[in-house]
C-alpha positions in Angstrom: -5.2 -14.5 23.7 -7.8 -16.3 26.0 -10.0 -13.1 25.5 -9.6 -12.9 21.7 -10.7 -16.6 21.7 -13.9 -15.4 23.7 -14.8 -12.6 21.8 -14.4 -14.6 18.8 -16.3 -17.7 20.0 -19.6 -15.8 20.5 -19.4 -13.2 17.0 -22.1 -13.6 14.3 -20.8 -12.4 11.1 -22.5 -12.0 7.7 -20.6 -13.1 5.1 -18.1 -10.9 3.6 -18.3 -9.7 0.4 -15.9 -11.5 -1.8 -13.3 -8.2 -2.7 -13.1 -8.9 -6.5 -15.4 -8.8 -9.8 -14.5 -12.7 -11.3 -12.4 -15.1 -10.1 -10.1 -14.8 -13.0 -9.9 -11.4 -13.2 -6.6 -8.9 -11.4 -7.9 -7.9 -7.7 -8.1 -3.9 -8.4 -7.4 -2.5 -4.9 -7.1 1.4 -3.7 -5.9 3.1 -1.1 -8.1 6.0 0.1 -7.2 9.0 2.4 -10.7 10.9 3.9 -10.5 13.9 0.9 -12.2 14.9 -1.3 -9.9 14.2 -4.3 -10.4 10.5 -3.7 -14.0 10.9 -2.6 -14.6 12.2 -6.3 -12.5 9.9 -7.7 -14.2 7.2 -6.2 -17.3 8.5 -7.2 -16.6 8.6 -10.8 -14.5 5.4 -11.2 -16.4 2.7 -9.1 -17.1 0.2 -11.3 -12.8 -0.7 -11.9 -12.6 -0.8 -8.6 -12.4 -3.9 -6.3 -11.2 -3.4 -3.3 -10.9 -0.1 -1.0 -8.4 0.5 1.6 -9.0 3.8 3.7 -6.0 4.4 6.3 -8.5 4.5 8.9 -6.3 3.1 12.1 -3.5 4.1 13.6 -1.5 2.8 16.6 -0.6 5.6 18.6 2.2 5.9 22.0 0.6 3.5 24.5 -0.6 1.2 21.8 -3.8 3.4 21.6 -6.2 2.3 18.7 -6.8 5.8 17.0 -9.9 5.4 14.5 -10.6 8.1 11.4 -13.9 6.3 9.9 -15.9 8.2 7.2 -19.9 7.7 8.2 -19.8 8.8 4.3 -18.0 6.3 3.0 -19.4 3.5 5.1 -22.6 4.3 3.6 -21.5 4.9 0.5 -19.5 1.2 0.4 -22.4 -0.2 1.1 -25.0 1.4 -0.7 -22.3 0.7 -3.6 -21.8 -3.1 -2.7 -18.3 -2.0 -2.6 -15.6 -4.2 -0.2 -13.7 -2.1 2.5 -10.9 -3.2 3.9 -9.3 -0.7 5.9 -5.4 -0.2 6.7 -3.7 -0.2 10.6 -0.8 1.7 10.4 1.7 2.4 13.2 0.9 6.1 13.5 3.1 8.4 11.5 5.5 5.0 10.9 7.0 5.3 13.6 9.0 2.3 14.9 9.4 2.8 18.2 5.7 3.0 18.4 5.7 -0.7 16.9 8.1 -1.7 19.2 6.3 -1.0 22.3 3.3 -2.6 20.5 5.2 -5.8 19.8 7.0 -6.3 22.9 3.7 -6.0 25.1 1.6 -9.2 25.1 -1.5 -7.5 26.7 -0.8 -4.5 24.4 -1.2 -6.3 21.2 -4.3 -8.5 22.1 -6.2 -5.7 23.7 -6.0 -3.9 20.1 -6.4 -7.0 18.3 -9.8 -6.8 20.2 -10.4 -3.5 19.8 -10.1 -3.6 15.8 -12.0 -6.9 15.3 -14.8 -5.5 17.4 -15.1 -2.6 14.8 -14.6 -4.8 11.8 -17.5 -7.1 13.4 -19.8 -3.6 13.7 -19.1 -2.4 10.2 -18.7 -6.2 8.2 -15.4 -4.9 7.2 -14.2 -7.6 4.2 -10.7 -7.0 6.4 -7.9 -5.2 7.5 -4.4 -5.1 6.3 -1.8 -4.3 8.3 0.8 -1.8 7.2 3.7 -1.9 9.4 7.0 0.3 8.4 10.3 1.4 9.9 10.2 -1.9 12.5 13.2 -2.6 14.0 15.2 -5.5 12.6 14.9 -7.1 16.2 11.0 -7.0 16.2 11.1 -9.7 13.0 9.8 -12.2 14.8 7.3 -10.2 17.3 5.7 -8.8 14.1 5.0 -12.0 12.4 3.7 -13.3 15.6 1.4 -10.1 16.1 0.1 -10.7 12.4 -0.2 -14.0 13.1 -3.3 -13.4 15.8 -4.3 -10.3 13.8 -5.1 -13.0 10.8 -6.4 -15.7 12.5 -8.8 -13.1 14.9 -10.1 -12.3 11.4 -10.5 -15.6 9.9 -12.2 -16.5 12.5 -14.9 -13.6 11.6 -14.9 -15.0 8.0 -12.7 -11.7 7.3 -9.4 -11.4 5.4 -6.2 -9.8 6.1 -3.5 -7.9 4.0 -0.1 -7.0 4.3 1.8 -4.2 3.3 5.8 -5.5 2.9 8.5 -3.1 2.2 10.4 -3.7 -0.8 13.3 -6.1 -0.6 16.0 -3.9 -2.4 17.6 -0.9 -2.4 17.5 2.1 -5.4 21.6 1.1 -6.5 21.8 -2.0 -8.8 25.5 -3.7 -8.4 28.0 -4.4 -11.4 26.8 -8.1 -11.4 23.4 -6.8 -11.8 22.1 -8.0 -8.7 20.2 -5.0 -6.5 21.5 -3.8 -3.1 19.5 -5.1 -0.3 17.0 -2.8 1.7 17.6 -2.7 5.2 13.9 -1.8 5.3 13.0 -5.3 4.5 15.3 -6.8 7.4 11.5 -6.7 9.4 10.0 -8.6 7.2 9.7 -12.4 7.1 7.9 -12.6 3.5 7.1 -16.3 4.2 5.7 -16.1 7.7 3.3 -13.4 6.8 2.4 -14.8 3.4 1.2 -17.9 5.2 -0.6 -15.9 7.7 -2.0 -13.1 4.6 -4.7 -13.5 2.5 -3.1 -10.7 0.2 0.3 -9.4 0.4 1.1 -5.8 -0.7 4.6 -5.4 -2.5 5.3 -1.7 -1.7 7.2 -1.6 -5.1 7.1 2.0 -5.0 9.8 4.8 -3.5 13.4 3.6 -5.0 14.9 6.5 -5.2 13.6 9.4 -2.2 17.2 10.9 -1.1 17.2 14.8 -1.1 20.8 14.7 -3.3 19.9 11.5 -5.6 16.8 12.4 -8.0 15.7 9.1 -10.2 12.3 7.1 -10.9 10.2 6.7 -8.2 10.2 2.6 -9.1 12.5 2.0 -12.5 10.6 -0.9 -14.1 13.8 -3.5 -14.1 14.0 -2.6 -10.1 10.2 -3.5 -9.6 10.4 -6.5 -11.6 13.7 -7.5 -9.8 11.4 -7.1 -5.9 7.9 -9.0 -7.7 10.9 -11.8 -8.9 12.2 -11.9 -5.3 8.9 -11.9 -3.5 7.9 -14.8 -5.3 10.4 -16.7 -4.0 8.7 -16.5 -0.7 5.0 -15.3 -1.5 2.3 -17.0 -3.6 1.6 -15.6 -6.9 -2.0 -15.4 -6.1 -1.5 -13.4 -2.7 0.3 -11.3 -3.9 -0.2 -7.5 -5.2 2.2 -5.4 -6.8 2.0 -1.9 -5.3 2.1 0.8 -7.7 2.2 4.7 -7.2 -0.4 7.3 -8.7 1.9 10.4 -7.6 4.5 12.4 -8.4 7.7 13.1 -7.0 9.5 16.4 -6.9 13.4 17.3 -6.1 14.4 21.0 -5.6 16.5 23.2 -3.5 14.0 23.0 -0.5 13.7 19.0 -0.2 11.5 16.3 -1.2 8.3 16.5 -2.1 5.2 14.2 -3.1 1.8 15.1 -4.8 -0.7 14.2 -7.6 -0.2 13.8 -11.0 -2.5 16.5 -12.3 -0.4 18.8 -10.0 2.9 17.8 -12.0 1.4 18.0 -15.0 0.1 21.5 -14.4 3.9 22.6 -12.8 5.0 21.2 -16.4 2.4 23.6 -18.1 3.5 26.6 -16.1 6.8 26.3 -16.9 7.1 25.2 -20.3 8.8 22.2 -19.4 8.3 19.3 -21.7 7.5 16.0 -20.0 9.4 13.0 -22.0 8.6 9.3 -20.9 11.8 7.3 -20.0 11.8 4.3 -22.3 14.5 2.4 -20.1 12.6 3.0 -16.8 9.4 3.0 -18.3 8.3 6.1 -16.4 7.9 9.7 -17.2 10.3 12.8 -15.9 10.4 16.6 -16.5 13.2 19.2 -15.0 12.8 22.8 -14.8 15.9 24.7 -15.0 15.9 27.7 -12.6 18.2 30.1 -10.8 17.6 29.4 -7.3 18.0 26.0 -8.6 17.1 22.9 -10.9 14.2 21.2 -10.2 13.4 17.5 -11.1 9.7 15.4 -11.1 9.1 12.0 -11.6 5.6 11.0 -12.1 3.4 8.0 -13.1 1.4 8.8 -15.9 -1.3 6.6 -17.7 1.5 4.8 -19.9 4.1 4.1 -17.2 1.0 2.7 -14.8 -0.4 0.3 -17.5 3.0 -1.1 -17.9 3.4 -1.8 -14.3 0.1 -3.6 -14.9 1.5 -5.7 -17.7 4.1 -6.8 -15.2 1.7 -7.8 -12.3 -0.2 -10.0 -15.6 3.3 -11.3 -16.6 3.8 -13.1 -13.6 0.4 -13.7 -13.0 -0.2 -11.7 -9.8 -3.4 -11.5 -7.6 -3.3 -7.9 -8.9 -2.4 -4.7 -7.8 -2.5 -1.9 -4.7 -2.7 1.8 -6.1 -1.3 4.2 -3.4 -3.4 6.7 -3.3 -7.3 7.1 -4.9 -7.3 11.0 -5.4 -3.5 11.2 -7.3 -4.0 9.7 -10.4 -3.7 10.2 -13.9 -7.1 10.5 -15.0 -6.0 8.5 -17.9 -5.7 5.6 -16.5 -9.2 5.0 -15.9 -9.5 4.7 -19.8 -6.4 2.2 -20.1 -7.2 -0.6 -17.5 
């Protein structure tokens, strides 16, 4: 850590730029991916956006900082006046990856460095780190690695986010309590909300098995994770993650995509798309003889009602995963 402290000790900063329109107004934050979907996207719909997040790092086997920035986009942001903040990931979520980063003192500060050095060169507003599939036994190791990650930034006048798994599983028991995720076991919601300027509720993927089809987040399963989050997080950290894809069941797997490429499936095969009052989210199945195939997608309705939750309970605001996959209605509904 002594060379963090050195590296930080000497940086000159400008301010960043504050992430959000008014101070009372929901924090609108997207994800990006470099294509050019979400370049477009971007393009059209700037001005209800807050907050960018392209998945620009990646740790890699060795703890390797791999780095995907868009000159484009940089320009772009800034020409725009638009915050980025850009997402870590360990690359391809792959835990053993994380553990080897975790468990290596010299590991983690030597890409601690490596990041803040970039966020100094490009006056990032951030970085949020987006962890997944750690190891129950690295709990402690990962809210000690955010811990330096978030104060390295502070101390550039930056902010950091956190992507959290959701706390439950897809099944709801009898009492009506939900199953626990063993996802979340990584996860100490308190010790990174202390450490997070914004934490991202992943309240997205409930149902993914191959044999189970259902809503990609039932509305009385995301409001039971935002009720159990708050228990631990503050309401004004944190962001309720909400998906703009779609996601399809058939003989050959699961599969994941953009809305207008559900909605144009639908089309093709005459397959009417009804909205699911009790999940709040819309479905279609397409009946076929090599076999049935099911899609549940976010349309504009089913995405404005996930934003009538985050106001409910007075969230920061919200994380849409991904720019690019949305349902161009949506723009019109915010």
């Amino acid at each position: 850590m002594k060379m963090i402290l050195v590296l930080l000790a000497t940086a000159t900063v400008a301010p960043a730029a504050t992430g959000r329109a008014a101070p009372d107004a929901p924090l609108r934050h997207f994800y990006y991916v470099n294509d050019a979907a979400a370049a477009q996207s971007l393009d059209r719909n700037r001005s209800q956006i807050d907050l960018l997040s392209p998945v620009w790092f990646s740790v890699a086997n060795g703890g390797r900082l791999e780095t995907n920035l868009d000159a484009h986009l940089l320009e772009w942001a800034s020409t725009n006046h638009l915050p980025l903040m850009p997402v870590l990931v360990n690359q391809g979520f792959d835990g053993k990856i994380a553990h080897a980063l975790l468990t290596s003192p010299r590991g983690r500060d030597d890409l601690i460095i490596s990041i803040l050095k970039i966020a100094r060169i490009h006056h990032f507003y951030g970085i949020e780190l987006d962890f997944e599939n750690i190891d129950p036994s690295d709990r402690e190791a990962f809210s000690s690695f955010a811990q330096a990650l978030g104060r390295g930034l502070h101390n550039l006048q930056m902010k950091m986010a956190i992507s959290v798994m959701s706390p439950f599983g897809p099944r709801q028991q009898p009492d009506g309590s939900w199953e626990l995720s063993p996802h979340s076991a990584a996860f100490d919601y308190f010790q990174l909300a202390a450490e997070a300027d914004l934490v991202s509720l992943m309240a997205y993927d409930q149902h993914t098995s191959p044999d189970a089809p259902g809503p990609i987040a039932g509305v009385a399963w995301v409001e039971a994770c935002v009720r159990r989050l708050l228990e631990f997080v503050p309401s004004d950290k944190l962001l309720l993650g909400i998906p703009l894809y779609h996601r399809r069941w058939e003989p050959g797997g699961v599969s994941e995509g953009p809305f207008l490429e559900a909605q144009a499936l639908a089309t093709r095969t005459h397959a009417a798309i009804q909205y699911d009052s009790e999940q709040e989210e819309s479905m279609f199945q397409v009946d076929d003889p090599k076999g049935n195939l099911t899609v549940w997608l976010y349309d504009a309705r089913a995405l404005n009602a996930r934003l009538k939750l985050a106001a409910k309970y007075h969230l920061r605001g919200y994380s849409a995963w991904r720019l690019g996959q949305e349902d161009p209605l949506f723009w019109g509904g915010q």
